[in-house]
N, C-alpha and C positions, 0 to 999 in steps of 0.2 A: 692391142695394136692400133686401135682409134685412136685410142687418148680418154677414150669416156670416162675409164677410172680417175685418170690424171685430173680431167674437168670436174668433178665430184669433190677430190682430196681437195682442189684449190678454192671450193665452193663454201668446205668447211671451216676453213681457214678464219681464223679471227676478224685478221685486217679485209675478207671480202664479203662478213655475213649483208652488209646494207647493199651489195650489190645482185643483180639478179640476174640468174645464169639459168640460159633456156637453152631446154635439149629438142633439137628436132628432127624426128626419125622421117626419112622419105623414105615413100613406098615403104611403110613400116607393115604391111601384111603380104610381101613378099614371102613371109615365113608366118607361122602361126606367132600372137602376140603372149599369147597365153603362157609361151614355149618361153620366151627369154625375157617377158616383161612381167613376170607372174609374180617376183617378189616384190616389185616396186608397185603393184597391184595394191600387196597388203600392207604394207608400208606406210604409203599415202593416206591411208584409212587413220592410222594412229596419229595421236598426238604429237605435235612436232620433235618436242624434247626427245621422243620413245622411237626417232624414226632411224633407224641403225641397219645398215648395209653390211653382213658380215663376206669378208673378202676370202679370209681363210681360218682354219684351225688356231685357236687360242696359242697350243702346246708349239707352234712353231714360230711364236712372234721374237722370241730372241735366238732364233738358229737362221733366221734371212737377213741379209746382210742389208736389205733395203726396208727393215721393217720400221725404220724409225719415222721414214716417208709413206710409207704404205701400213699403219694400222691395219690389224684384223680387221678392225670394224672399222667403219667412217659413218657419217652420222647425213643425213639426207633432211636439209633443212629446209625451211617453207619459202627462200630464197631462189630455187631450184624448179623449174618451171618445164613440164614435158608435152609436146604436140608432136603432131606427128601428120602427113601427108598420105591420103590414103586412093588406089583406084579400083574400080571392080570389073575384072573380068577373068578371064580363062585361067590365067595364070596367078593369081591372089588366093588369100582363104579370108571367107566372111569371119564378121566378130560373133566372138562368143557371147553369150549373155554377162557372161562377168567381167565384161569390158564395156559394152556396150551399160550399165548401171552406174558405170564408176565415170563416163567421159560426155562431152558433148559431141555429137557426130553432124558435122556443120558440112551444109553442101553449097559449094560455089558453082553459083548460073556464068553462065554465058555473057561478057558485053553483049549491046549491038553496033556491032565493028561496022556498021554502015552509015552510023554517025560518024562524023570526022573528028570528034574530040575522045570519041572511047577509043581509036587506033593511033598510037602512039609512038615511034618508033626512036625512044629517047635512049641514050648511052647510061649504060653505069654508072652511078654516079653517087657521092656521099649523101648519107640522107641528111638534110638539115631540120632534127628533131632534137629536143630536150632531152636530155641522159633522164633514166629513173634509177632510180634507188628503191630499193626494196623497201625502205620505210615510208617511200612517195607511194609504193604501189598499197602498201598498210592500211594508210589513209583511205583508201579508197575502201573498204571491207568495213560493211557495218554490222554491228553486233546482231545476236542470232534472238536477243528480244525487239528486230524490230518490227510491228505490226505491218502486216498487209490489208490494203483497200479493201479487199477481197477473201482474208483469206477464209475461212467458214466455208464459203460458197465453193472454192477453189479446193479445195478438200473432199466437198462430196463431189464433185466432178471427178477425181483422182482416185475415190473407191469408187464408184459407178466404172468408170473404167477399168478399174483392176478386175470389177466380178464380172465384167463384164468377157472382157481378156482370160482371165484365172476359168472362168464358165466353158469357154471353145477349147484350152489345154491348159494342164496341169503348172505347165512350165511356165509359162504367161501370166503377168500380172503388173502391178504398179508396186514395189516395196517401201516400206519405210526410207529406207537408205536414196530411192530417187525423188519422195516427195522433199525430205531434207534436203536436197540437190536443187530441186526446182524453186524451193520457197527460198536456197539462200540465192538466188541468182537473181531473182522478182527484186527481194532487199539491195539487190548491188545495182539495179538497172542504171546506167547515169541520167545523172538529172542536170536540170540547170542549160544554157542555149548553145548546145552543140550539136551536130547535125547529128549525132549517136543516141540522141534522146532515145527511150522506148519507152511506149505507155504499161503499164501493166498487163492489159490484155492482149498487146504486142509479143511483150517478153513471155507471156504463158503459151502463144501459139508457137512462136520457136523455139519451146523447152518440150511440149509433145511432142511437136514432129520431132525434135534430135532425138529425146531422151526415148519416148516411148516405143512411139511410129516403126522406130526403126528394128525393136524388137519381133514386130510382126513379122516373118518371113518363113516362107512354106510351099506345100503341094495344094492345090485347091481342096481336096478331100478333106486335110484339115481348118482350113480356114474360113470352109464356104459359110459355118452362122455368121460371120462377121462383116459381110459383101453381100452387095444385092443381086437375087437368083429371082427366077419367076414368081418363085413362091413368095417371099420377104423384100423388105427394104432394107438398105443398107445399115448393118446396128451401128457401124461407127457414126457413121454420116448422122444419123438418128438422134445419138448419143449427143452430138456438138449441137445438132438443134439446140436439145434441152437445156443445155448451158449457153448458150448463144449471148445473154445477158454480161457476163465476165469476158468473152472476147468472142469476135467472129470468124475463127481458127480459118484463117486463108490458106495458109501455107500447110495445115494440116488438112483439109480439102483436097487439096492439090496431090497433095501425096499419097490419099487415098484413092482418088479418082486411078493416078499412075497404077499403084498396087492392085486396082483391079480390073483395070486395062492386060496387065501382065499377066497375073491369073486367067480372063478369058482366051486370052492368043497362046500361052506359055505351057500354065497350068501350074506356074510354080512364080512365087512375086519374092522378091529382094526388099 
């Protein structure tokens, strides 16, 4: 009854693969993700060719009258781009960890609406932007040999964190699957004179706090080796010390400081 199928089947289509069709779920943890986003989960994981959405039963594609529109299967190509809007409170469910490995979890600040050019009170209006094409957006994706500044060093920082994480709970850690994530994203940072430049040490602070950081969440009981108590210093904080050399993680600072703000007042940090 949305249409989502319909915008999929038309995604497939021959004459629209160079176009790029984005699905965006608001408030998309109104309901658990895991619950109706679970196969497009595994999906995305595979190879583009191998990515096939099946709709229905093989044995009933020539007994619907509409199957000649609606294939059992449709096929979920790299053209196809999903975000999603998310808030937290009373009424939400936090991500799982098998969401939260596979996505970037980007938090938007606040303007300051007291300056007179962040409050804006402009009409709807056509945006006037350049069409892409999904083989404009191609271009942009460099291959998975391409070296990083950094990377050796950005590596043991990544198992130092994982034992370190993997050490407080079993559950916890850095996997192959999010180091692959972080190092193709470092590859993709744009370059060249636009105000979106990131430096490398930039793009690794904003891939902890999304990617990592945010796995962290708990009761103090479990988390206290990881926050500073009377006894210890704080081991994340500790931890960025030691690599401080490859970036000077502000933005993941900041988030820890938050998480253990809430842990003292809470007892329990998001």
């Amino acid at each position: 009854d949305s249409g989502f199928v319909d915008f999929l089947v038309r995604a497939q289509k021959e004459e629209n693969k160079d176009k790029i069709f984005m699905v965006c779920f608001d408030e998309m943890n109104l309901a658990r993700v895991e619950h109706y986003f679970s196969q497009f989960l595994s999906l995305l994981e595979r190879p583009t060719n191998q990515r096939e959405l099946q709709l229905y039963d093989k044995q009933y594609s020539g007994r619907l009258y509409n199957s000649a529109e609606y294939p059992y299967r449709i096929k979920i190509g790299d053209n196809v781009k999903f975000i999603g809007t998310v808030n937290i409170d009373e009424s939400t469910y936090h991500f799982s960890d098998k969401v939260l490995d596979r996505a970037n979890v980007i938090s938007l600040e606040v303007l300051d609406y007291s300056q007179p050019n962040n409050w804006k009170e402009d009409k709807y209006r056509a945006a006037n932007t350049p069409e892409w094409s999904n083989e404009d957006f191609g271009k942009l994706i460099k291959k998975d040999d391409a070296q990083l500044q950094n990377q050796t060093r950005i590596r043991e920082f990544l198992w130092e964190m994982h034992t370190l994480l993997h050490g407080t709970n079993a559950n916890l850690g850095v996997g192959p699957r999010i180091v692959k994530s972080i190092e193709m994203y470092l590859r993709n940072l744009p370059e060249g004179d636009t105000e979106y430049v990131l430096s490398e040490a930039e793009g690794l602070d904003y891939q902890v706090a999304q990617r990592i950081l945010t796995k962290i969440r708990g009761p103090e009981e479990q988390l206290k080796e990881l926050f500073q108590t009377q006894e210890q210093k704080n081991a994340l904080i500790t931890l960025l010390d030691k690599f401080d050399d490859i970036s000077k993680f502000e933005r993941c600072r900041q988030a820890i400081n938050q998480k253990e703000k809430e842990l003292k007042v809470y007892g329990y940090c998001l």
